[in-house]
C-alpha positions in Angstrom: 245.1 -167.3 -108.3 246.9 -170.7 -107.7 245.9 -171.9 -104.1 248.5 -173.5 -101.6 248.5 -177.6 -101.3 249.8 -179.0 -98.4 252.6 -181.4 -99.9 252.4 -185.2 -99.1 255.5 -187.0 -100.3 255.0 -190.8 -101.5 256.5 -192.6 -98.7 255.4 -196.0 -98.8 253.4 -198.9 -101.0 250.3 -197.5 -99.5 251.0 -194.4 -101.1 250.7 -196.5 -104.5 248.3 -198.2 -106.7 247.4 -201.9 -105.3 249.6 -204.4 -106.8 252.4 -201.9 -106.6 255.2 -204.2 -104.6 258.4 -206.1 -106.3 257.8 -209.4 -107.6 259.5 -211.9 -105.7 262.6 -212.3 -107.5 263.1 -208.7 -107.1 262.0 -208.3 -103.7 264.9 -211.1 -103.1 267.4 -209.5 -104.7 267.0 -206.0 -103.1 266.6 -208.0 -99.3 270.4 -209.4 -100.2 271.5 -206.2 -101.2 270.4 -204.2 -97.6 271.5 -207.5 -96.0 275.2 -207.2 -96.9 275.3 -203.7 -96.9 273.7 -203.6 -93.3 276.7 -206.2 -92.6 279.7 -203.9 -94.0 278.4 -201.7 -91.5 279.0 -198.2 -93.5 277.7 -194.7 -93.8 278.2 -192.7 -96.5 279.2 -189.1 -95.0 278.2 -185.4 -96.4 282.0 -184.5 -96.7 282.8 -187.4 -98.7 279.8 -187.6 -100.9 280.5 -183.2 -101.7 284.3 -184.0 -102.8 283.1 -187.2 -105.3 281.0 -184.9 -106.5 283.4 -181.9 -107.8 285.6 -184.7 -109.0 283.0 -186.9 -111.3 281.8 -183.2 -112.5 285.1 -182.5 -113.3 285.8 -185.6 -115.1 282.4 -186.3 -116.6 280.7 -183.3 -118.1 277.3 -182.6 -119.3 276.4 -180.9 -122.7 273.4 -179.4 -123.7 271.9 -179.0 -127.2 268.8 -177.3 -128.0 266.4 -178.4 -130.5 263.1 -175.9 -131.6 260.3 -177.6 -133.7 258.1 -174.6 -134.2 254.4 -174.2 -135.4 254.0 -175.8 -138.8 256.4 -178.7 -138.1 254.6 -179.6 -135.1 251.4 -179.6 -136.1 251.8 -181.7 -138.3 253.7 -184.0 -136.4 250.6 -183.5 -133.5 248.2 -184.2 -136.7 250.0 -187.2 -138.0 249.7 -188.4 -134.3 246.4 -188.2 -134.4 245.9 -190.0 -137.5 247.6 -192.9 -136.5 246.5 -193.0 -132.6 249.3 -192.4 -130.9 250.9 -189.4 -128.7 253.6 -187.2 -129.3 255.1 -188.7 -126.3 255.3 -192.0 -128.4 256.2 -189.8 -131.9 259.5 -188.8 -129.6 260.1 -191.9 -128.1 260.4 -193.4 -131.6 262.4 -190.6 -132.5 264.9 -191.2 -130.1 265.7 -194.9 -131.2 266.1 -194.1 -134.5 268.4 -191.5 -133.8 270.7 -192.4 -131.4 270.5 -196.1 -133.1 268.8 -197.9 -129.9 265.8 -200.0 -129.0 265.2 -198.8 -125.6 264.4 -195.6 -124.0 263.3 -194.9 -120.4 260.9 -192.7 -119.5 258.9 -190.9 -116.8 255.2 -190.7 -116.0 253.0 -188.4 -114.3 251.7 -190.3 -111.3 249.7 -187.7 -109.6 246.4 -189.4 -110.2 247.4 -192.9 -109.1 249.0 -192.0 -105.8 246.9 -191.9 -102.7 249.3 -189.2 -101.4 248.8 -186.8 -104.1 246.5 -183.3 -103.2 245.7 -181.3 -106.1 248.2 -178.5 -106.5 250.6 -180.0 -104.7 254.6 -179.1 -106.1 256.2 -182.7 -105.6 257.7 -184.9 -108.0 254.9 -187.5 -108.5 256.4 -189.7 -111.2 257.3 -192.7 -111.9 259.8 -194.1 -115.0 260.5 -197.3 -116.5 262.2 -198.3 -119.8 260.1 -198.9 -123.5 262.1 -201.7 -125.6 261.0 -202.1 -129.4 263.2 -204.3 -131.0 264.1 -201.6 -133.8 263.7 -203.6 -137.4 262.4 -200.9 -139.2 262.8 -197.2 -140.1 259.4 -196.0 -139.9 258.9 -193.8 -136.8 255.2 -194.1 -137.1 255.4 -197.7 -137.0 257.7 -197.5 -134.5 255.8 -195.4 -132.4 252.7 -197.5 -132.6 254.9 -200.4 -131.2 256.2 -197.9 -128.3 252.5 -197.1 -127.7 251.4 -200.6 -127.2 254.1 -201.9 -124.5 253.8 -198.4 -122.7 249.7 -199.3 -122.5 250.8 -202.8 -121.8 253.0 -201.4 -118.6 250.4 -199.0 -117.7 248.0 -201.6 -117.0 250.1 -203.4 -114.7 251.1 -201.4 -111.6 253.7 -203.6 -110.4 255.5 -202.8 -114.0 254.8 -199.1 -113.7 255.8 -198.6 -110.5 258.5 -200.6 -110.2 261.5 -198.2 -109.6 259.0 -196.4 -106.6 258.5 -199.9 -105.0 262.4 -200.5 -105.3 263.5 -197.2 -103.4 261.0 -197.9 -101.1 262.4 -201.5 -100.2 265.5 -200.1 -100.4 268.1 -199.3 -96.9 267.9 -195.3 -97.4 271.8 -195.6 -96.8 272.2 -198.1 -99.4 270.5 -195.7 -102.3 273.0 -192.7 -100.8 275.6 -195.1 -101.6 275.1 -196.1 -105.1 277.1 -193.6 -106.9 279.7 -193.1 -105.2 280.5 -196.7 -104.6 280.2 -197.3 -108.4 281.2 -194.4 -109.8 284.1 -193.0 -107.1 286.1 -194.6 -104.8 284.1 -195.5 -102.1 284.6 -199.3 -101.0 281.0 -201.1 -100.9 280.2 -204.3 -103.3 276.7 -203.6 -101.9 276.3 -200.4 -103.3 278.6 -200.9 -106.6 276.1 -204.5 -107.2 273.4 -201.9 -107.1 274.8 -199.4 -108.9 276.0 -201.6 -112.1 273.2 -204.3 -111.9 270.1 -201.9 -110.9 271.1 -198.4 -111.6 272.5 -198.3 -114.6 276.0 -197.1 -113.1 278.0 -200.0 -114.9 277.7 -199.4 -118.5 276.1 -195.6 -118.5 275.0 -196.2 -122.3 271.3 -195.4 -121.3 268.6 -193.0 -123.1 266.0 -191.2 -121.4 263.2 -188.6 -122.0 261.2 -186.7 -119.6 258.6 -184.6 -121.8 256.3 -182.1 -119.1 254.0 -181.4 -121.7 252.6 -178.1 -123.2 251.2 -175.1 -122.2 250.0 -172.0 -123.7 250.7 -168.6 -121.8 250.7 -164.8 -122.0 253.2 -164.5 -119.3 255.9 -167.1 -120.5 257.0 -166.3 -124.3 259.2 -169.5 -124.2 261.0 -171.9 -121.8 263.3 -174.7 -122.0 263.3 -177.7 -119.6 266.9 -178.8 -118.5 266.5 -182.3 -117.6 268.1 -183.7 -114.4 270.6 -186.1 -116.2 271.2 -189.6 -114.5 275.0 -190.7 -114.6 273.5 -194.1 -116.4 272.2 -192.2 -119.4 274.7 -191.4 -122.1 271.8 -188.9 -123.4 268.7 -187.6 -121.7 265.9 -185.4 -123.6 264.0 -182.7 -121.8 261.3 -181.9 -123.7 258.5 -178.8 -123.0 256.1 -177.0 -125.5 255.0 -173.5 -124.6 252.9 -171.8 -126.8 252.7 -174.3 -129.3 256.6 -174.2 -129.7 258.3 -177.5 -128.8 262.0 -177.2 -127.3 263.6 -180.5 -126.6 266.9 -180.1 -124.4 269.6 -182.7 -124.7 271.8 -183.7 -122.1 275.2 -185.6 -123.5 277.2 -187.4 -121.0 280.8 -186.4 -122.2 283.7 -188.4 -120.5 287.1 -187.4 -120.4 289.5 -190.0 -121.3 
């Protein structure tokens, strides 16, 4: 029987691998950012942010697809993976370039043994993302995903890459973060916020690609399941990808923008 975990939420750097905090530059820009929104003096308020809400849904829909590799097909995608070294994570990644026609994707990583905060059990979110550029001069998606593979080792080994988003929310005003969308994306009045949104969030040009893959399992309770993903605003398509009982279902999330 699964045994409760008290839950311990990452709340600080300290919470993080050493070497975890912005470089400078960074650290700088995200400073300037709390500054001036500290000095336009602003809250964003429940009411408000609820009615942006309905009226970006409204006007900017999500739609999902569902995709089933099934036994044969992904066993020998899992066996060509292992032939070459790499992870299904880094087969999908290179999948997704080719596809949508783009040399960088974003995506998340489990965290739960890096963070000091983490007890074993425990139901938070312990991840982490950042983005995987290959410049995409070939059509090979082994090839491809060998290239993916490296730079995600590459950013791996370097905590201040890998954690960059956490240490950015965590230098962040609280306020400021609340503020983002709405002030780039509604029509709340901030240049703090909308400088955030379009220049750190993604907010700007929402032409983004991401995948969030939880893995697989095997089960004699679960036949199948799909993962919806949570679907940032900045990604014009996001892939949620589980595998349950050696079935792999990838779920994709289309931004879809009425004109």
């Amino acid at each position: 029987m699964p045994q409760f975990a008290p839950e311990c939420l990452i709340q600080g750097l300290n919470d993080l691998p050493s070497n975890s905090d912005l470089p400078l530059i960074s650290k700088l820009i995200v400073g300037d950012a709390n500054r001036k929104w500290k000095k336009e003096g602003q809250k964003v308020m429940y009411g408000q942010y609820s009615i942006f809400e309905r009226a970006y849904i409204q006007k900017c829909k999500m739609k999902q697809e569902i995709f089933t590799i099934c036994n044969q097909e992904l066993e020998e995608i899992q066996a060509s993976c292992k032939q070459h070294g790499i992870t299904v994570n880094d087969y999908l990644i290179a999948k997704m370039m080719l596809d949508e026609n783009t040399n960088k994707v974003v995506i998340a990583a489990d965290i739960r043994n890096q963070t000091k905060c983490y007890r074993q059990g425990a139901m938070g979110n312990y991840s982490t993302a950042f983005s995987v550029s290959v410049k995409k001069n070939e059509k090979n998606i082994i090839s491809l995903a060998k290239r993916a593979a490296s730079q995600i080792i590459n950013i791996c080994r370097h905590p201040q890459k890998e954690m960059l988003v956490l240490a950015c929310y965590i230098h962040m005003q609280p306020e400021l973060i609340d503020a983002v969308a709405i002030s780039t994306l509604g029509d709340f009045e901030s240049k703090a916020g909308t400088f955030v949104g379009r220049n750190m969030f993604g907010f700007g040009s929402q032409n983004g690609y991401s995948i969030t893959n939880l893995g697989k399992i095997e089960s004699n309770i679960i036949a199948e399941a799909i993962f919806i993903p949570p679907a940032s605003p900045a990604n014009k398509k996001t892939w949620g990808v589980l595998t349950v009982n050696n079935h792999m279902k990838i779920c994709a999330s289309n931004l879809i923008t009425e004109q």
